[in-house]
VEXDREN-2710 file (C-alpha; in Angstrom, 1 decimal):
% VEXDREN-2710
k/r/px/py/pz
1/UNK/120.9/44.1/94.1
2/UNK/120.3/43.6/97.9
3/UNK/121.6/45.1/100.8
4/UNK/122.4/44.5/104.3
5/UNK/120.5/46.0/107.1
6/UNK/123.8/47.3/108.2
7/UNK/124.2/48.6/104.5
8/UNK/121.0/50.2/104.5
9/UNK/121.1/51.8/107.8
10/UNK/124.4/53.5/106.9
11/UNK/123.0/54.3/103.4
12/UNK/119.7/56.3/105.1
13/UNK/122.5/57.7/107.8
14/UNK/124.7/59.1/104.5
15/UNK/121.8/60.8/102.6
16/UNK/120.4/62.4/105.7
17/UNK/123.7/63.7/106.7
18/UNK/124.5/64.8/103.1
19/UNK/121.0/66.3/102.7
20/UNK/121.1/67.9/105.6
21/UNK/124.5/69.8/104.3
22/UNK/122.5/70.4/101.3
23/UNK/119.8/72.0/102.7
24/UNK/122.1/74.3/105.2
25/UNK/124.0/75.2/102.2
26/UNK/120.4/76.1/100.5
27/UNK/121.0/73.8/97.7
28/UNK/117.8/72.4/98.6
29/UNK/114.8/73.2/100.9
30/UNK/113.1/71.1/103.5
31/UNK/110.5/69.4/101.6
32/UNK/113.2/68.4/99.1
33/UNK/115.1/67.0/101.5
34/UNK/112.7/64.9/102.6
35/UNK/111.7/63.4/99.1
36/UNK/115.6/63.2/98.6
37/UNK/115.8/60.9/101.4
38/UNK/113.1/58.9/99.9
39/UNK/114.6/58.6/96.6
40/UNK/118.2/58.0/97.7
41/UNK/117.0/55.1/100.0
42/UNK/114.8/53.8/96.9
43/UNK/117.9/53.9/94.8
44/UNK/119.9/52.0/97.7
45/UNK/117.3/49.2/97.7
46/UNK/117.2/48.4/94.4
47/UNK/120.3/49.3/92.5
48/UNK/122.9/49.8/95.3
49/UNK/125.3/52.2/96.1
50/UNK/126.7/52.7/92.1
51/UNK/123.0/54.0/91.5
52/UNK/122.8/56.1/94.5
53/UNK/126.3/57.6/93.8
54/UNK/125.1/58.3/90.3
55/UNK/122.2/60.3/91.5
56/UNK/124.0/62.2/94.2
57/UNK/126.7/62.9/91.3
58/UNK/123.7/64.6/89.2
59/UNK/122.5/66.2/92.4
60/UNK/125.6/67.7/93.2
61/UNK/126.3/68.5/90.0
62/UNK/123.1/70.4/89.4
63/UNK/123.6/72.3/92.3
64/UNK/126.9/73.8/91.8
65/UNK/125.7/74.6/88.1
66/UNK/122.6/76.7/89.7
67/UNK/124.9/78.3/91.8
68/UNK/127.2/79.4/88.8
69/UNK/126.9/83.0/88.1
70/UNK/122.7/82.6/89.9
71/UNK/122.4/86.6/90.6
72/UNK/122.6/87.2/86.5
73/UNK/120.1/84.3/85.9
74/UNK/118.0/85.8/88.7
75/UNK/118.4/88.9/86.6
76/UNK/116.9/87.8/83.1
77/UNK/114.1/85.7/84.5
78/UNK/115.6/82.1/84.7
79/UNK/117.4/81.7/88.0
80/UNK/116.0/78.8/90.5
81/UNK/114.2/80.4/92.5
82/UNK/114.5/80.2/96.5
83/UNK/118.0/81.2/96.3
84/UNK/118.5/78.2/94.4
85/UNK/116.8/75.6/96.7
86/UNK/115.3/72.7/94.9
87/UNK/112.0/71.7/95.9
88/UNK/110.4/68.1/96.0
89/UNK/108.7/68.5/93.1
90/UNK/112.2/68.9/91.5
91/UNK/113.6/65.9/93.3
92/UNK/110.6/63.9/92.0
93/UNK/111.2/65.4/88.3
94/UNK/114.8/64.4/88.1
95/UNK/114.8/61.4/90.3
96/UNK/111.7/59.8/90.5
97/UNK/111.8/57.5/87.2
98/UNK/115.4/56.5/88.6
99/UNK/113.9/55.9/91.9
100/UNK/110.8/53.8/90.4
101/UNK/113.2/52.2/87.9
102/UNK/115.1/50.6/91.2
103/UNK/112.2/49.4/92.9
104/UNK/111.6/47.2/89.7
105/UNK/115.1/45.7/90.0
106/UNK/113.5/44.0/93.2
107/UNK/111.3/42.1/91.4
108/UNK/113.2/41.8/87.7
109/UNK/116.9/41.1/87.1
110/UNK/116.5/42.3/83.7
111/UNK/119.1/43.7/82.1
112/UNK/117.5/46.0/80.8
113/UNK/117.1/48.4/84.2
114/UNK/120.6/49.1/84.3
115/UNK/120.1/50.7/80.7
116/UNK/116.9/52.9/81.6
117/UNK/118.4/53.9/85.1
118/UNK/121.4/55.3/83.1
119/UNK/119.1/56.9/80.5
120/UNK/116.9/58.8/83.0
121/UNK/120.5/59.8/85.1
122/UNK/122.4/60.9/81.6
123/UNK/118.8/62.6/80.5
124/UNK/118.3/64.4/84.6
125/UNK/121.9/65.1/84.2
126/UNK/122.4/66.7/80.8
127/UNK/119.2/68.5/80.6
128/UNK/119.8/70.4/84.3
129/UNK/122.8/71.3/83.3
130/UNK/122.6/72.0/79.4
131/UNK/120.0/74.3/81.2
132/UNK/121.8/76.2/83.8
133/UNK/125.0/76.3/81.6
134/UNK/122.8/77.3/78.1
135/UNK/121.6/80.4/80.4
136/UNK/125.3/81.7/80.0
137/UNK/125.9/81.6/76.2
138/UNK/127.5/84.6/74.6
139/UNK/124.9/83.6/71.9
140/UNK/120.9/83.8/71.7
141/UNK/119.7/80.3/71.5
142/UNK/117.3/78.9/68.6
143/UNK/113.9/77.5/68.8
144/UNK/114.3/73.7/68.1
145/UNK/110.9/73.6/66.5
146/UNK/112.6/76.4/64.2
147/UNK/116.0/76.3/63.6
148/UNK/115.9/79.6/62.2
149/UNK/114.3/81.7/64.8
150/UNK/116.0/83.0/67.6
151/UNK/114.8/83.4/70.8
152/UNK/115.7/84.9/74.3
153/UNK/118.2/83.0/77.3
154/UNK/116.4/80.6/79.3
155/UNK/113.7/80.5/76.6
156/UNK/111.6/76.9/76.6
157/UNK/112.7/75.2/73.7
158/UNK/115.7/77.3/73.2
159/UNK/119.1/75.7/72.3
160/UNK/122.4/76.7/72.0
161/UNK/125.8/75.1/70.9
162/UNK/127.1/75.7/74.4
163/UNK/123.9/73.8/75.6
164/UNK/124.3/71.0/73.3
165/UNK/127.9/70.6/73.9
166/UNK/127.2/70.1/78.0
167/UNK/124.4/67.6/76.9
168/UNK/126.8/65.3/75.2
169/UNK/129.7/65.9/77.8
170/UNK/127.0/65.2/81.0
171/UNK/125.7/62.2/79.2
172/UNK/129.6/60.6/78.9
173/UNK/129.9/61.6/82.3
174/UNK/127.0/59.2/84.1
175/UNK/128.7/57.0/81.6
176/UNK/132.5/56.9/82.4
177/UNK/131.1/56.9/85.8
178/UNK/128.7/54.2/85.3
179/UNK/131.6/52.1/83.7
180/UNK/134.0/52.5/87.2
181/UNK/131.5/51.6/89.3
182/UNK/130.1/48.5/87.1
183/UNK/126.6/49.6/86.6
184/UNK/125.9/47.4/84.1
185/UNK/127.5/44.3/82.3
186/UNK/127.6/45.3/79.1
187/UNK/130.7/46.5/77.5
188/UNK/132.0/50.5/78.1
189/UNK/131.3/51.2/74.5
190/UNK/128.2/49.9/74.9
191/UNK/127.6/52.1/78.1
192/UNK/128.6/55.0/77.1
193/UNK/126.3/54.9/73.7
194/UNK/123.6/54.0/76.3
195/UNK/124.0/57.3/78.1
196/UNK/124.6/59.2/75.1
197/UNK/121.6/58.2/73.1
198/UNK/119.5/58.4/76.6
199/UNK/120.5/61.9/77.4
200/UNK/120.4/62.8/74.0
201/UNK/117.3/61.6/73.3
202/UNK/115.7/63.4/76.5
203/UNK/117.0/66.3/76.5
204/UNK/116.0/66.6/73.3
205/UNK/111.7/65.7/73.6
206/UNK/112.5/68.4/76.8
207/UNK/113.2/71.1/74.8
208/UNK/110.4/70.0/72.3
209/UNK/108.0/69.6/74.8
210/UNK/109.0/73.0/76.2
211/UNK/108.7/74.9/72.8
212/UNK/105.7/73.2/72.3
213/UNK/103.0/72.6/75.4
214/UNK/105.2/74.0/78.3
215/UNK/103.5/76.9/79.5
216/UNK/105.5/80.2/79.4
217/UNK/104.4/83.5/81.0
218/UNK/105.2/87.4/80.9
219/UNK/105.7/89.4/83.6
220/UNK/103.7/92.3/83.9
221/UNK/106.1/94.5/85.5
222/UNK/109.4/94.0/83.3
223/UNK/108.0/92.1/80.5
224/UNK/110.2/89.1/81.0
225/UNK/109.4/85.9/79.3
226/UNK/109.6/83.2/82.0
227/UNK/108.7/79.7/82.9
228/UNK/107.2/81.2/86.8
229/UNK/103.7/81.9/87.2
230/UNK/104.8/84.9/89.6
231/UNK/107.6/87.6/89.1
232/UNK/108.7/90.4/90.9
233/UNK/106.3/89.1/93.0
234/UNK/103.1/89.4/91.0
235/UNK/101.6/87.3/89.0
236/UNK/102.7/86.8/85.8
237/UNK/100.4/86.7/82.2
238/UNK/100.6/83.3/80.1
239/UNK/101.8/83.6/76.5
240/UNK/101.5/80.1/75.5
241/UNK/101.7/76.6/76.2
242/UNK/99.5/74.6/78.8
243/UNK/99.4/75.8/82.6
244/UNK/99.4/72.1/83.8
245/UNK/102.6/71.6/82.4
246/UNK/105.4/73.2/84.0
247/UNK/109.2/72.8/83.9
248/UNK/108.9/69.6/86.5
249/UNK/106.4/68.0/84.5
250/UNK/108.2/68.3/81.5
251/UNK/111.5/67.2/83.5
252/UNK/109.9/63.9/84.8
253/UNK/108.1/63.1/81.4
254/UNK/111.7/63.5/79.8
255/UNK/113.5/61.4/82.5
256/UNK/111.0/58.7/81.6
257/UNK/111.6/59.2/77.2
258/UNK/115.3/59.2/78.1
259/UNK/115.0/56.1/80.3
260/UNK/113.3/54.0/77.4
261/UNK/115.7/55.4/74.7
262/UNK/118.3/53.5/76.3
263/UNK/116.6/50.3/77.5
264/UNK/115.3/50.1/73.1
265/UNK/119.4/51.1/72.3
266/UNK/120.3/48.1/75.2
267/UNK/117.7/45.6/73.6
268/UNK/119.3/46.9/69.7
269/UNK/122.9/45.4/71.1
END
């Protein structure tokens, strides 16, 4: 999709002003803003405003779900940290396949963009906030590579009905949204299994990949199981997993496994 220089220049002026909300709000810090720039101009390039309005939707999104109840995340381990500022490392996580995805659209009318774009959104989407939201379930979640065993809030791999519930009601969402604002051609069934299967799909291979290679730390001083290499300001002890691969890396691989689910679902129909 191209766009005017008038539409461009009013695109950049809209993200700036909207970041720059964002990041006196401290939903996300400086070098996140800058990156979100980045992206959101990407996304205008290539898909249009539909696919920039998508992202800002999960952005938004993800940011009031942070918020939600943040000082008793904080508490057991698992709150953002920076008061809830998102970095540009989590800007690239959750919007760089989306942002890559566009750029292609400049060279490839394929039909099968629109499908991945909306994959990596639904996955970005469902997985941030099947994450926050999880963190508040009356009930301890289970590890997904066993079924059987419970495990502690905000643990990596952990699921929880509550989680799964917000996975498949996120994933409709970029979908019913995707459908008013034309995303794609094919038909709102059709769309909507799209997002489904994509942010099924990826938020699924994130929770394996986090039970399974993610690396996962204690803290020395309360004994906390988290996903930070510091806390309470001192550096915490690993417990398992791979140090390389942290919560964005796992996020961005995700993104890109959702992304493919639904362009293979797209090339199916």
């Amino acid at each position: 999709m191209s766009v005017t220089l008038y539409e461009l220049t009013l695109g950049i002026a809209i993200v700036t002003v909207l970041g720059a909300w964002a990041h006196r709000l401290r939903a996300i810090d400086r070098d996140g803003l800058i990156i979100g720039i980045l992206v959101g101009v990407l996304l205008l390039l290539g898909g249009g405003w539909p696919w920039l309005f998508i992202i800002m939707l999960f952005f938004t999104a993800s940011s009031a779900s942070t918020r939600l109840k943040y000082s008793y995340k904080r508490s057991i381990g698992f709150g953002q940290e920076k008061g809830g500022a998102r970095g540009w490392k989590n800007t690239v996580a959750n919007g760089g396949i989306a942002a890559v995805i566009s750029v292609l659209t400049l060279y490839s009318n394929s039909p099968l963009l629109p499908a991945a774009f909306l994959g990596a959104a639904a996955t970005a989407t469902a997985d941030t906030l099947a994450t926050e939201i999880g963190l508040l379930s009356k009930t301890r979640p289970r590890l997904i590579t066993n079924l059987r065993q419970k495990v502690g809030a905000g643990t990596s791999g952990g699921v929880s009905l509550l989680g799964e519930i917000t996975v498949i009601s996120s994933s409709l969402m970029i979908g019913a949204i995707a459908i008013l604002l034309s995303v794609s051609s094919l038909s709102a069934i059709s769309i909507l299994v799209i997002t489904l299967i994509g942010g099924f799909v990826g938020s699924t291979f994130d929770s394996l990949l986090g039970a399974s290679f993610q690396g996962v730390y204690r803290c020395t001083v309360c004994g906390t199981i988290t996903e930070a290499s510091t806390h309470h300001d001192k550096p915490t002890v690993k417990v398992r997993g791979i140090k390389l691969i942290e919560n964005n890396v796992v996020n961005l691989i995700a993104t890109g496994i959702g992304a493919v689910a639904a362009a293979l679902f797209a090339i199916l129909i």
